[in-house]
CHARMM-style PDB file with segment names, atoms N, HN, CA, C and O in Angstrom:
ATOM      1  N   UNK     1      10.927  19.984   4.286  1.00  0.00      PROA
ATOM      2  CA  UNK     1      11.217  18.866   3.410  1.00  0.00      PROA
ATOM      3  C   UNK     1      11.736  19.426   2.087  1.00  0.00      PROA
ATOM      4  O   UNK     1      11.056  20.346   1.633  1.00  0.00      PROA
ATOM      5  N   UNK     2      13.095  18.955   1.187  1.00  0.00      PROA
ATOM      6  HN  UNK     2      13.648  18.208   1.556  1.00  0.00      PROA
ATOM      7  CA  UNK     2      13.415  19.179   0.302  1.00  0.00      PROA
ATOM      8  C   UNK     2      12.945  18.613  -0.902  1.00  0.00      PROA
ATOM      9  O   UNK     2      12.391  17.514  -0.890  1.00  0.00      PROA
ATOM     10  N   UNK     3      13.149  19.399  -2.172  1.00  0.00      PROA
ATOM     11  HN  UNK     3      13.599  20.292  -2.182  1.00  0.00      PROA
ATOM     12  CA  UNK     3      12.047  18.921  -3.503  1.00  0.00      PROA
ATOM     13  C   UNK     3      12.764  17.513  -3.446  1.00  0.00      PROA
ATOM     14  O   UNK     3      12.172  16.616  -4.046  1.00  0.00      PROA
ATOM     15  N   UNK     4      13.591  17.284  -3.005  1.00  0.00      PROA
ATOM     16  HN  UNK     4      14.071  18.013  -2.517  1.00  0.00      PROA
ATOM     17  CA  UNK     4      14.659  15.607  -3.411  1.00  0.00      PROA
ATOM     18  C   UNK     4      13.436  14.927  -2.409  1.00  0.00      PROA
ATOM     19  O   UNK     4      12.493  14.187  -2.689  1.00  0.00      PROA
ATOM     20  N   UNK     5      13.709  15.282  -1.638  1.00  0.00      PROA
ATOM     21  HN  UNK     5      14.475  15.883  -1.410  1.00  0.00      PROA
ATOM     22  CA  UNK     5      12.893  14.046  -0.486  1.00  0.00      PROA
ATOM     23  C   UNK     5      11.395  13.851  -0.763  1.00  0.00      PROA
ATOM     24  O   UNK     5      10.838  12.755  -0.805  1.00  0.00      PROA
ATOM     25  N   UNK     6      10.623  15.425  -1.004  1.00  0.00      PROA
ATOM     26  HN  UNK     6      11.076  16.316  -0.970  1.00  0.00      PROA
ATOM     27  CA  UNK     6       9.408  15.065  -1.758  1.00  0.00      PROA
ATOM     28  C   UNK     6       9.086  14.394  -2.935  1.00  0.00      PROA
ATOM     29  O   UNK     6       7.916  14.127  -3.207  1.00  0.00      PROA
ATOM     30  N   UNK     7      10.224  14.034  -3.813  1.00  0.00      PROA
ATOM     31  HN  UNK     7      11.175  14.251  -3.592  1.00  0.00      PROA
ATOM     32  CA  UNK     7       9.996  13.131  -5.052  1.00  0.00      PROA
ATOM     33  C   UNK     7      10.416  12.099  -4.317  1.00  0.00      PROA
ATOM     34  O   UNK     7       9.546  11.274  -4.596  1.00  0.00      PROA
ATOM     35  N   UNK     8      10.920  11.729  -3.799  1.00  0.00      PROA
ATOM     36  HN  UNK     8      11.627  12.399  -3.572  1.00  0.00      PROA
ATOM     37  CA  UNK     8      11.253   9.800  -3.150  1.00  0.00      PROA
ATOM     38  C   UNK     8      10.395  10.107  -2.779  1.00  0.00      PROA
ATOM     39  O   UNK     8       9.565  10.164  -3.686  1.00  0.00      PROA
ATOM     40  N   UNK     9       9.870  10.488  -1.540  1.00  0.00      PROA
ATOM     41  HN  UNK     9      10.545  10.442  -0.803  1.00  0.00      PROA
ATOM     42  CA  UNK     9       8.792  10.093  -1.088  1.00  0.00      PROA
ATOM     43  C   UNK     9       7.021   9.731  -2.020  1.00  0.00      PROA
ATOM     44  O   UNK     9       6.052   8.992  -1.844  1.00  0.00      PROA
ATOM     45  N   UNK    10       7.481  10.828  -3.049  1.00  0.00      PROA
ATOM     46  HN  UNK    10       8.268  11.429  -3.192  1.00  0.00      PROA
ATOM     47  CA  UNK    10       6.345  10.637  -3.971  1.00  0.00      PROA
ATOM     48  C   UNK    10       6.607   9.269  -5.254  1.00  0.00      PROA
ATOM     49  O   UNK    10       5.860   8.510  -5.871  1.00  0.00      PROA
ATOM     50  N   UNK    11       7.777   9.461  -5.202  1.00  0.00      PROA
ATOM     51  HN  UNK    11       8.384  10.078  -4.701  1.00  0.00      PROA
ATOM     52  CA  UNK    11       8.217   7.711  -5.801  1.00  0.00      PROA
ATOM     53  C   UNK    11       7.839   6.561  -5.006  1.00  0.00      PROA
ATOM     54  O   UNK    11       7.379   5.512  -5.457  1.00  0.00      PROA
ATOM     55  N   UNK    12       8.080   6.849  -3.713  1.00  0.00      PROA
ATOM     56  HN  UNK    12       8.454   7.701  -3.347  1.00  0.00      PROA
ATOM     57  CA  UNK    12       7.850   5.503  -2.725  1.00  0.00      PROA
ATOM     58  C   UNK    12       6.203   5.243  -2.879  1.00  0.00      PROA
ATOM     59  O   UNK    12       5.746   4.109  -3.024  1.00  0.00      PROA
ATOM     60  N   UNK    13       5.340   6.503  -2.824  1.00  0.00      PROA
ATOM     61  HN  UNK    13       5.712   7.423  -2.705  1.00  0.00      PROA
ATOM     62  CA  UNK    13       4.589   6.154  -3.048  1.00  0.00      PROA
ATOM     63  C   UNK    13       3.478   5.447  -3.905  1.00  0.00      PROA
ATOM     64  O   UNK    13       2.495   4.736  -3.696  1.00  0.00      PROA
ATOM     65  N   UNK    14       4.168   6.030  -5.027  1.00  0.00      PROA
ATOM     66  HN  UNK    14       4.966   6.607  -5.196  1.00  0.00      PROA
ATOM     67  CA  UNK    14       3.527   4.944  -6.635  1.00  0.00      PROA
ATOM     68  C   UNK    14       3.908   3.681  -6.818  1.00  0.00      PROA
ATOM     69  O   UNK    14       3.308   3.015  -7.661  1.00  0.00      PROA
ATOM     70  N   UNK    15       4.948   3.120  -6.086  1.00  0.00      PROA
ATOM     71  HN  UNK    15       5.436   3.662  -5.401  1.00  0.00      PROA
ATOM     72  CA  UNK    15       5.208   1.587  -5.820  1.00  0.00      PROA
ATOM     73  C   UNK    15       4.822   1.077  -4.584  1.00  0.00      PROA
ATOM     74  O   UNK    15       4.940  -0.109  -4.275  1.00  0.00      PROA
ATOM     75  N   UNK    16       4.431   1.820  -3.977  1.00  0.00      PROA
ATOM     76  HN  UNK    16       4.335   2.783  -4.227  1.00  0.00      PROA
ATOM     77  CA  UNK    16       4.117   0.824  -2.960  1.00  0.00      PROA
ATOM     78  C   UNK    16       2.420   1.150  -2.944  1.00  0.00      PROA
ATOM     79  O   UNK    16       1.854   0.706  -1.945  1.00  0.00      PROA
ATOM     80  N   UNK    17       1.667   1.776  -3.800  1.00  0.00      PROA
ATOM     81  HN  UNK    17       2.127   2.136  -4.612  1.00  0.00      PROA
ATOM     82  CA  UNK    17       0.466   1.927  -3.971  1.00  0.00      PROA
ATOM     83  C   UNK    17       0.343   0.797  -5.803  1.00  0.00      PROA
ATOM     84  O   UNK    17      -0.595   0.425  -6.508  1.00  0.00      PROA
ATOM     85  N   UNK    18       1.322   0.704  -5.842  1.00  0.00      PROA
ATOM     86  HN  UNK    18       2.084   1.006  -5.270  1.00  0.00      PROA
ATOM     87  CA  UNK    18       1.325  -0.390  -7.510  1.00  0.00      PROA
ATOM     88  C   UNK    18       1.462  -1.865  -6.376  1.00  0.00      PROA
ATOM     89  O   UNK    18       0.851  -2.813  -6.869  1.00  0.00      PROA
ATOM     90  N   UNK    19       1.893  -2.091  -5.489  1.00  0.00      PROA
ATOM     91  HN  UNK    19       2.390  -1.321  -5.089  1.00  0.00      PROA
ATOM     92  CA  UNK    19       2.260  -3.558  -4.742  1.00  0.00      PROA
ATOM     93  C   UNK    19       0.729  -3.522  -4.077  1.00  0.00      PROA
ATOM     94  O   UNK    19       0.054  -4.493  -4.418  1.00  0.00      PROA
ATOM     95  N   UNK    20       0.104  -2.641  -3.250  1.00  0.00      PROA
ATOM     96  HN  UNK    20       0.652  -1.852  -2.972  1.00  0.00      PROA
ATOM     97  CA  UNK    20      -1.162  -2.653  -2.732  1.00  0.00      PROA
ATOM     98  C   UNK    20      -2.109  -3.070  -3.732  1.00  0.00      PROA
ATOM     99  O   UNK    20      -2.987  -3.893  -3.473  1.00  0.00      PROA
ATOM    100  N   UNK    21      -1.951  -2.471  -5.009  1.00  0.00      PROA
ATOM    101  HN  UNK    21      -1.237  -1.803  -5.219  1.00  0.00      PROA
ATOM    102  CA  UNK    21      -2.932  -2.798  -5.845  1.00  0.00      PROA
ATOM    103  C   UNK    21      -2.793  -4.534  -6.613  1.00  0.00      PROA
ATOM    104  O   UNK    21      -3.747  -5.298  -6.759  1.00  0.00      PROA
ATOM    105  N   UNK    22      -1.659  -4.756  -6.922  1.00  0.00      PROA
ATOM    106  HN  UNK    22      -0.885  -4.135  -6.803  1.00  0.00      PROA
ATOM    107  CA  UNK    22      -1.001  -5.780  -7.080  1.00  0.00      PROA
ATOM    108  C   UNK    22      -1.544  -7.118  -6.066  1.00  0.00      PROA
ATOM    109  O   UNK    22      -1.951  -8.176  -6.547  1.00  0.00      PROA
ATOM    110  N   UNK    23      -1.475  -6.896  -4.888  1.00  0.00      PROA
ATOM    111  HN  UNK    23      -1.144  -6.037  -4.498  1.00  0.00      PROA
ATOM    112  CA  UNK    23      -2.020  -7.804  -3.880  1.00  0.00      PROA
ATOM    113  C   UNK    23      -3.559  -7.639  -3.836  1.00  0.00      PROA
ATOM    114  O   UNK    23      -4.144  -8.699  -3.612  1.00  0.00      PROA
ATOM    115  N   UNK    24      -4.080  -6.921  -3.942  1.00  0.00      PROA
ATOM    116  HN  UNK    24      -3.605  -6.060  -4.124  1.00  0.00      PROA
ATOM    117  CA  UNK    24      -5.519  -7.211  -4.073  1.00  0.00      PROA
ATOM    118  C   UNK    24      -5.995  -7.833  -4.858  1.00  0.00      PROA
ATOM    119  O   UNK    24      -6.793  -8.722  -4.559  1.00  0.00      PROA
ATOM    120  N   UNK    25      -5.499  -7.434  -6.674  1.00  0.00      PROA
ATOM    121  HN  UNK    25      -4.852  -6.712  -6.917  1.00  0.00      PROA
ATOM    122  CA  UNK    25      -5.848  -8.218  -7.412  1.00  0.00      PROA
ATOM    123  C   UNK    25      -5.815 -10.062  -7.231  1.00  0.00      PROA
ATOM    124  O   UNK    25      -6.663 -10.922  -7.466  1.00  0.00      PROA
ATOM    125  N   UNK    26      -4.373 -10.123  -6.694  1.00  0.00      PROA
ATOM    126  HN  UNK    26      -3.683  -9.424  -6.503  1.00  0.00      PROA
ATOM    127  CA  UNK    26      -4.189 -11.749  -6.599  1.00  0.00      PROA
ATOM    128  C   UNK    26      -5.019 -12.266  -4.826  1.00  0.00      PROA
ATOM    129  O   UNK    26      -5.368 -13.428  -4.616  1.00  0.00      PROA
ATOM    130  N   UNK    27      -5.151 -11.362  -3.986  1.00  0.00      PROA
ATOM    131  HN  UNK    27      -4.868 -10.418  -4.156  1.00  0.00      PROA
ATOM    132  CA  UNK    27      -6.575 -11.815  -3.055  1.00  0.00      PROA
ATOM    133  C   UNK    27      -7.690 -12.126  -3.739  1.00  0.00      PROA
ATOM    134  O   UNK    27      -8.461 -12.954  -3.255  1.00  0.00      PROA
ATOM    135  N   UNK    28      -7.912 -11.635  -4.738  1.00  0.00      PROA
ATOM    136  HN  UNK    28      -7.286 -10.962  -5.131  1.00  0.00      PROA
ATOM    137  CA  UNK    28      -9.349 -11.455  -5.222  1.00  0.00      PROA
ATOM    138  C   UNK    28      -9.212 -13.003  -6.239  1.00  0.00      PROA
ATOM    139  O   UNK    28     -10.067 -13.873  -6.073  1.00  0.00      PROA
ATOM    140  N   UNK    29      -8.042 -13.221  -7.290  1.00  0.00      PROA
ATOM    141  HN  UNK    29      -7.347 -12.514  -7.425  1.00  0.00      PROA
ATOM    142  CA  UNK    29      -7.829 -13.854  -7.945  1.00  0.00      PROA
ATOM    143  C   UNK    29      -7.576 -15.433  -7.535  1.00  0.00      PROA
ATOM    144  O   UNK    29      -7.787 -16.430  -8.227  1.00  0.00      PROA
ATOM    145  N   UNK    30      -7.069 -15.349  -6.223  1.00  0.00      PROA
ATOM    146  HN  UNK    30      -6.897 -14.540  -5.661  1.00  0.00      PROA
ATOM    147  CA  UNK    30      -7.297 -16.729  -5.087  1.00  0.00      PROA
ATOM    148  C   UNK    30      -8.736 -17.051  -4.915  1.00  0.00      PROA
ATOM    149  O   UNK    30      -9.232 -18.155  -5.139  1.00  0.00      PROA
ATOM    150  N   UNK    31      -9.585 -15.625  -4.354  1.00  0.00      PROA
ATOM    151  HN  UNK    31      -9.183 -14.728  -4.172  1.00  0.00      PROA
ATOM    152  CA  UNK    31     -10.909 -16.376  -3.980  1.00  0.00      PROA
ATOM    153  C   UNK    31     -11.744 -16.319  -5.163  1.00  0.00      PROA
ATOM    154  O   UNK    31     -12.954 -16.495  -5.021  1.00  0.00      PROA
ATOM    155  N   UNK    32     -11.225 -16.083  -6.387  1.00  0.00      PROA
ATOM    156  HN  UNK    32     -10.242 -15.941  -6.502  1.00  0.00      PROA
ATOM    157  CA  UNK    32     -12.161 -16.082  -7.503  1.00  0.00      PROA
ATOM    158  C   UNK    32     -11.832 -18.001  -7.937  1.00  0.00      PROA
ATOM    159  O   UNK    32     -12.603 -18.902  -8.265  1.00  0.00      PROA
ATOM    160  N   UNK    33     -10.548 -17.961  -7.754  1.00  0.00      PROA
ATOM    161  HN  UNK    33      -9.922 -17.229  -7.487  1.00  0.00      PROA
ATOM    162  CA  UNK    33     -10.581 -19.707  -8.332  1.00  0.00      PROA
ATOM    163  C   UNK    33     -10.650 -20.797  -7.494  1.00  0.00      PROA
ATOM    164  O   UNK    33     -10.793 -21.964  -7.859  1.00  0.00      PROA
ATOM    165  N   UNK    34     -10.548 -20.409  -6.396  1.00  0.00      PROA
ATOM    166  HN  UNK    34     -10.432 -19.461  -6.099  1.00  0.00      PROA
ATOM    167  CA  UNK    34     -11.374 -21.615  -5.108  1.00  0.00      PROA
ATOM    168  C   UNK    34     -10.337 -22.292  -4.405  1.00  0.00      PROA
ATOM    169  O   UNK    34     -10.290 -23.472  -4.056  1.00  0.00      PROA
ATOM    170  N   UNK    35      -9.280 -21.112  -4.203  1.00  0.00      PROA
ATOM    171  HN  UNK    35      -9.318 -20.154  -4.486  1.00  0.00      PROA
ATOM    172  CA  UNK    35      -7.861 -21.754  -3.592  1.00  0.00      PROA
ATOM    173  C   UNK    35      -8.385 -21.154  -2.189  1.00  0.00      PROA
ATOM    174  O   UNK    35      -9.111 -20.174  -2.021  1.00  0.00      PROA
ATOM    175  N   UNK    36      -7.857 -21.953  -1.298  1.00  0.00      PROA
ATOM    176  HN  UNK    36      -7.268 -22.749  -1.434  1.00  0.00      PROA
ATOM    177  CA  UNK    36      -8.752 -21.787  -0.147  1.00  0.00      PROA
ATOM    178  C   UNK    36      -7.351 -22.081   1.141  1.00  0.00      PROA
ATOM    179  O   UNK    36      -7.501 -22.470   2.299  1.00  0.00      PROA
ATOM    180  N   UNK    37      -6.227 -21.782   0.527  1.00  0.00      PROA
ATOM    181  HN  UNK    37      -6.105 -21.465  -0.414  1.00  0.00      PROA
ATOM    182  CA  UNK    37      -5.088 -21.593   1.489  1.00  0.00      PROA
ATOM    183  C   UNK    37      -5.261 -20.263   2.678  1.00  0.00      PROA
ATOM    184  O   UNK    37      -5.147 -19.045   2.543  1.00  0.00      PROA
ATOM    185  N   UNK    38      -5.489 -20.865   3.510  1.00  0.00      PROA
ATOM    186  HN  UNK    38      -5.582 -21.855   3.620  1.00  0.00      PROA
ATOM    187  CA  UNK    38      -5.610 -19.983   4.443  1.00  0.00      PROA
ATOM    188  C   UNK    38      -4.624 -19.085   4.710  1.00  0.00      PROA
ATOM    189  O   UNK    38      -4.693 -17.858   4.645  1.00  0.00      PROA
ATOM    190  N   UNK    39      -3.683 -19.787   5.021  1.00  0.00      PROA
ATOM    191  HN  UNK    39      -3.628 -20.784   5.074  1.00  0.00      PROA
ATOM    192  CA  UNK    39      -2.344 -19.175   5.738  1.00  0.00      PROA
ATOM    193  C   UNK    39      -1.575 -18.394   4.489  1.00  0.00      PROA
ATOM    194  O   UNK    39      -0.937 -17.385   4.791  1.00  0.00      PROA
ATOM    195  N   UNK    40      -1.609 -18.843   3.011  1.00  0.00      PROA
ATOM    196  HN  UNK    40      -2.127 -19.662   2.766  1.00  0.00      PROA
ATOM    197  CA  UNK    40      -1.246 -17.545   2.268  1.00  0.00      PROA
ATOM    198  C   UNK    40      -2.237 -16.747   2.136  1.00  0.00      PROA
ATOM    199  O   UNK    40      -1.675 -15.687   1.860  1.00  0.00      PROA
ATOM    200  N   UNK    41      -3.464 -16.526   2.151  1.00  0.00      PROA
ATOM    201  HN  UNK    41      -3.921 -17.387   2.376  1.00  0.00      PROA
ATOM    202  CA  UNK    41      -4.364 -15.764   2.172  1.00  0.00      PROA
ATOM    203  C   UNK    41      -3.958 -14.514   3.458  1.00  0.00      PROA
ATOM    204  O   UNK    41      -3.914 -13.288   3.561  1.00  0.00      PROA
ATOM    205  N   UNK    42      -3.784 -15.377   4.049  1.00  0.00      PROA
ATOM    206  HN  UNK    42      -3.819 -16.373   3.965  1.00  0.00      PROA
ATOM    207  CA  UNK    42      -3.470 -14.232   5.636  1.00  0.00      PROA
ATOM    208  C   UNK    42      -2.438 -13.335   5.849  1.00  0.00      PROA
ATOM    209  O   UNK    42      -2.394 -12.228   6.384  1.00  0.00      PROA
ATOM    210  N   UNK    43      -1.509 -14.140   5.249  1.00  0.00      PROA
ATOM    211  HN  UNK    43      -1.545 -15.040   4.814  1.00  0.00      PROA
ATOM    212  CA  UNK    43      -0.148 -13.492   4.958  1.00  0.00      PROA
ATOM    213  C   UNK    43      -0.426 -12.724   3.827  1.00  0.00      PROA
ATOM    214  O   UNK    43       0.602 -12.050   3.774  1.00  0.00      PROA
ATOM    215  N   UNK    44      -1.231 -12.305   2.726  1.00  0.00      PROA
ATOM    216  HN  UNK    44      -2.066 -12.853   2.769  1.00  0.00      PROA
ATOM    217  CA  UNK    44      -1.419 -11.484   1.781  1.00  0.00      PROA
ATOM    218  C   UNK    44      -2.090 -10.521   2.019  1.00  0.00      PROA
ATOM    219  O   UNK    44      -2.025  -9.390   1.538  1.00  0.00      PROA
ATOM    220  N   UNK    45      -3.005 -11.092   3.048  1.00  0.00      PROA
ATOM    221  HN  UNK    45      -3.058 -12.011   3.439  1.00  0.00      PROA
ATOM    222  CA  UNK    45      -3.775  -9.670   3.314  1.00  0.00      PROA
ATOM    223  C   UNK    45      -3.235  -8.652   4.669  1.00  0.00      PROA
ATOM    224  O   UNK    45      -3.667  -7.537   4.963  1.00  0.00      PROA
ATOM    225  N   UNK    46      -2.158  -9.445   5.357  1.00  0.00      PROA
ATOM    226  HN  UNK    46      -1.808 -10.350   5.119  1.00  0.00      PROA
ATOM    227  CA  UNK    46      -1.788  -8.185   6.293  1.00  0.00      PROA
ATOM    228  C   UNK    46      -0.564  -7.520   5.565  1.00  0.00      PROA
ATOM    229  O   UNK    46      -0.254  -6.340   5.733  1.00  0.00      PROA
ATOM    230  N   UNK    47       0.224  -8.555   4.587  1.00  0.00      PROA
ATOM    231  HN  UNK    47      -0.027  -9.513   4.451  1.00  0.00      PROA
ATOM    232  CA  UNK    47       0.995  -7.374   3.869  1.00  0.00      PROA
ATOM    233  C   UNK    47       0.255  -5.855   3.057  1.00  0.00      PROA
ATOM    234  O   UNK    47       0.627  -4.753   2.652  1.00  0.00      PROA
ATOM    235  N   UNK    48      -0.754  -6.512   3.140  1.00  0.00      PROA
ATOM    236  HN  UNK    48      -1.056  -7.407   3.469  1.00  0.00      PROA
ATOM    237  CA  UNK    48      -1.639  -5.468   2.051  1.00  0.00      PROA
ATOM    238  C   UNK    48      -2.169  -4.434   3.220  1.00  0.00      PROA
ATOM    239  O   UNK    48      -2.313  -3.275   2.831  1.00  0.00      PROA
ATOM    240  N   UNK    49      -2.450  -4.678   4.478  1.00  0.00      PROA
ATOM    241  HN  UNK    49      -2.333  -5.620   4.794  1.00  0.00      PROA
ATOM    242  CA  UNK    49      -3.004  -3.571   5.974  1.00  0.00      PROA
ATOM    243  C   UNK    49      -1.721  -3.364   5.918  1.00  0.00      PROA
ATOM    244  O   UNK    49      -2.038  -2.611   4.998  1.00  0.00      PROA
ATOM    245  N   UNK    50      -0.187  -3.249   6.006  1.00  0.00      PROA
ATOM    246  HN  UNK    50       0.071  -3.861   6.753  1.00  0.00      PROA
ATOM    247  CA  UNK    50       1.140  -2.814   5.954  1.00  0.00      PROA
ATOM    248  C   UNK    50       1.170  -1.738   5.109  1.00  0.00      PROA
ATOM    249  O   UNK    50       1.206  -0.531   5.349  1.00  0.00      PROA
ATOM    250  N   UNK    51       1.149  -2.411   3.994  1.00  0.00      PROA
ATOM    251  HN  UNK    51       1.120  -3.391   3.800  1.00  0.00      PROA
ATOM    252  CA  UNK    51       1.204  -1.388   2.757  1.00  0.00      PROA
ATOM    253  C   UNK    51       0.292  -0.254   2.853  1.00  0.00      PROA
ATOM    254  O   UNK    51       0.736   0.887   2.730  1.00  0.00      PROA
ATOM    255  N   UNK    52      -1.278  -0.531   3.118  1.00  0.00      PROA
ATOM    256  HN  UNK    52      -1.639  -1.459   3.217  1.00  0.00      PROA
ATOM    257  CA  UNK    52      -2.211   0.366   3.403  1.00  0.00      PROA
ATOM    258  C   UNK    52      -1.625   1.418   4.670  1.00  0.00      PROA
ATOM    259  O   UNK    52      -1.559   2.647   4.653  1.00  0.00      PROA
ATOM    260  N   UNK    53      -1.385   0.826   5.339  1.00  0.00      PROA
ATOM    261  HN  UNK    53      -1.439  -0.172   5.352  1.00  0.00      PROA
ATOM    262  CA  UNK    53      -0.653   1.893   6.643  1.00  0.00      PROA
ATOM    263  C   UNK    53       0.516   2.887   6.156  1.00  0.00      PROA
ATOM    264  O   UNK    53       0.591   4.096   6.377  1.00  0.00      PROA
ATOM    265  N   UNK    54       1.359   2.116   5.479  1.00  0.00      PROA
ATOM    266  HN  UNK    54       1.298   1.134   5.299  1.00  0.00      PROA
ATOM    267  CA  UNK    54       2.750   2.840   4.996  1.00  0.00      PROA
ATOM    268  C   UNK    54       2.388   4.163   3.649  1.00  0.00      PROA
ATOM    269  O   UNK    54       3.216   4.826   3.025  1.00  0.00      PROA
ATOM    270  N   UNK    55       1.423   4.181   3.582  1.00  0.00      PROA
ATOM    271  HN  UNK    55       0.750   3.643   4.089  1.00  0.00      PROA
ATOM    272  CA  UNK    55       1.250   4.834   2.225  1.00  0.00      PROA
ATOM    273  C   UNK    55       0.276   5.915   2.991  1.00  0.00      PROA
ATOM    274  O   UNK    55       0.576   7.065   2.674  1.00  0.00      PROA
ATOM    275  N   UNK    56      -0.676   5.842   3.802  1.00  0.00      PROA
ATOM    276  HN  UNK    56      -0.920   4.907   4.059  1.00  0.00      PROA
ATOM    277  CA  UNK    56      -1.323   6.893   4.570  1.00  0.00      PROA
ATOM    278  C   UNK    56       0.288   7.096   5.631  1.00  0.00      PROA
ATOM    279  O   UNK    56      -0.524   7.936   6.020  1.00  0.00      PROA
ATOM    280  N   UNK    57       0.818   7.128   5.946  1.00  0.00      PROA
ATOM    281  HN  UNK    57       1.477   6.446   5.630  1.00  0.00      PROA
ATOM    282  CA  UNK    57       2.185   7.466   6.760  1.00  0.00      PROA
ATOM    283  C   UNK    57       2.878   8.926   5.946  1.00  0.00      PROA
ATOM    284  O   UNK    57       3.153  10.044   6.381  1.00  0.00      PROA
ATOM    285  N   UNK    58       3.025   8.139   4.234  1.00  0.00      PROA
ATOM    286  HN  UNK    58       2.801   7.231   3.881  1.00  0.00      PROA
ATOM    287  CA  UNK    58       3.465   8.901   3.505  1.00  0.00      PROA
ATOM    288  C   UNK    58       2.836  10.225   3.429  1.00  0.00      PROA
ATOM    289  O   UNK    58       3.289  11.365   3.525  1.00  0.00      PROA
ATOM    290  N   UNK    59       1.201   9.561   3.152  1.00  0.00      PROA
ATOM    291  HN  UNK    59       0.832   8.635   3.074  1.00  0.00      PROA
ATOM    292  CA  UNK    59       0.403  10.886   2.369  1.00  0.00      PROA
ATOM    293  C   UNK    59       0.241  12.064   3.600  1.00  0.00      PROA
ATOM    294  O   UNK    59      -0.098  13.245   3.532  1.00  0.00      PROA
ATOM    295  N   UNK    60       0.591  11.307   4.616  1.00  0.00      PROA
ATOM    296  HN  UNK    60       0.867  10.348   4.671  1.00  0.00      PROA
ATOM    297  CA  UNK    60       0.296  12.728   5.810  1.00  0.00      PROA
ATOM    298  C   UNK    60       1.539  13.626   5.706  1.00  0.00      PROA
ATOM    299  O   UNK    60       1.487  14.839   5.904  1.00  0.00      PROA
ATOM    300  N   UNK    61       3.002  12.758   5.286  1.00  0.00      PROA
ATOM    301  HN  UNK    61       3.044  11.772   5.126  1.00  0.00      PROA
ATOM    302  CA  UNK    61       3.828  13.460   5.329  1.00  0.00      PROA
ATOM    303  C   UNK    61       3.850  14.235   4.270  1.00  0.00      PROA
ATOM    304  O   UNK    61       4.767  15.056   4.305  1.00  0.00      PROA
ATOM    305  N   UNK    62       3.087  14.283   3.215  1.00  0.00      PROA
ATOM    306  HN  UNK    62       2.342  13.616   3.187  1.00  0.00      PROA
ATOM    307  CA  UNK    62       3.141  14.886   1.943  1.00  0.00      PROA
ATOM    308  C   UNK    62       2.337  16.208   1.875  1.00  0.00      PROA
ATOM    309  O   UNK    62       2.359  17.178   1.117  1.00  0.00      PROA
ATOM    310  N   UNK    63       1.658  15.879   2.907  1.00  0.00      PROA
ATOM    311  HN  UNK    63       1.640  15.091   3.522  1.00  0.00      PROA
ATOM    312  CA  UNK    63       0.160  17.487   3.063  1.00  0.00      PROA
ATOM    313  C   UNK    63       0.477  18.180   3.885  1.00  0.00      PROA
ATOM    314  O   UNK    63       0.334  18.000   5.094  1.00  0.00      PROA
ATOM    315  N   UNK    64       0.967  19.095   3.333  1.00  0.00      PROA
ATOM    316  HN  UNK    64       1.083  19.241   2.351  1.00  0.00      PROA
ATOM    317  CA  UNK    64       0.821  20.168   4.254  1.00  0.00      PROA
ATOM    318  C   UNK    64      -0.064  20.480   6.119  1.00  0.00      PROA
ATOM    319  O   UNK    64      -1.254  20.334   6.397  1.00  0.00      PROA
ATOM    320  N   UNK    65       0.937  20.865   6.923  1.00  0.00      PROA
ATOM    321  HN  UNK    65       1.904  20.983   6.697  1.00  0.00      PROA
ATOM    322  CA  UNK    65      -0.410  21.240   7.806  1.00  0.00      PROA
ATOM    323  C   UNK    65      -1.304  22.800   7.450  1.00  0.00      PROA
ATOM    324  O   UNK    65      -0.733  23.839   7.118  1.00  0.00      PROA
ATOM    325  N   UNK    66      -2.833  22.638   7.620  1.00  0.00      PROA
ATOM    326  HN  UNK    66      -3.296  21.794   7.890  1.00  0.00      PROA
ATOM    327  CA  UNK    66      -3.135  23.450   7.559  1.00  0.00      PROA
ATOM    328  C   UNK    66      -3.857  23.702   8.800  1.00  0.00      PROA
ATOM    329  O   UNK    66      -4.460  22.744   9.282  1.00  0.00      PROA
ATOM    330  N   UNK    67      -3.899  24.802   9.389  1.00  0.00      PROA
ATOM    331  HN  UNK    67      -3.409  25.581   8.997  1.00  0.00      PROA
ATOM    332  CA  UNK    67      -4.290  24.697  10.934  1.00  0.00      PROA
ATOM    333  C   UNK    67      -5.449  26.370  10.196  1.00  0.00      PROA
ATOM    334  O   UNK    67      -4.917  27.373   9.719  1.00  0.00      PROA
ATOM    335  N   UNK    68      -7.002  26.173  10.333  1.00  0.00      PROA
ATOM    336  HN  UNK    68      -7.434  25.359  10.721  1.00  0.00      PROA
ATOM    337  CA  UNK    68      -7.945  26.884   9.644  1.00  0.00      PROA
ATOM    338  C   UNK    68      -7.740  28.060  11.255  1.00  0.00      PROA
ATOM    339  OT1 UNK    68      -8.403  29.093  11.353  1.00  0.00      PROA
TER     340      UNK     68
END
């Protein structure tokens, strides 16, 4: 992997770990004020298991293998 591709990739990762964090807050901020929409609730939280997936995708590609 080249230092170019390891900084996108390390860029991709601070935004799409700023959108993960971003969506939790407003999950949390739905069930803190008693909005009780299901179906955007659902749709917020599997974008957020997406995001969670795509960002462990990254971080494996970012570590080194180390084989002990």
């Amino acid at each position: 992997m080249t230092d170019a591709e390891e900084q996108a990739l390390r860029a991709l990762l601070v935004q799409l770990s700023e959108e993960h964090r971003d969506l939790d807050m407003a999950i949390a901020a739905m069930a803190d004020s008693g909005v009780r929409d299901q179906l955007i609730l659902t749709r917020l939280k599997k974008r957020k298991l997406q995001l969670k997936d795509q960002i462990a995708r990254i971080e494996d590609a970012l570590l080194p293998d180390i084989i002990a």
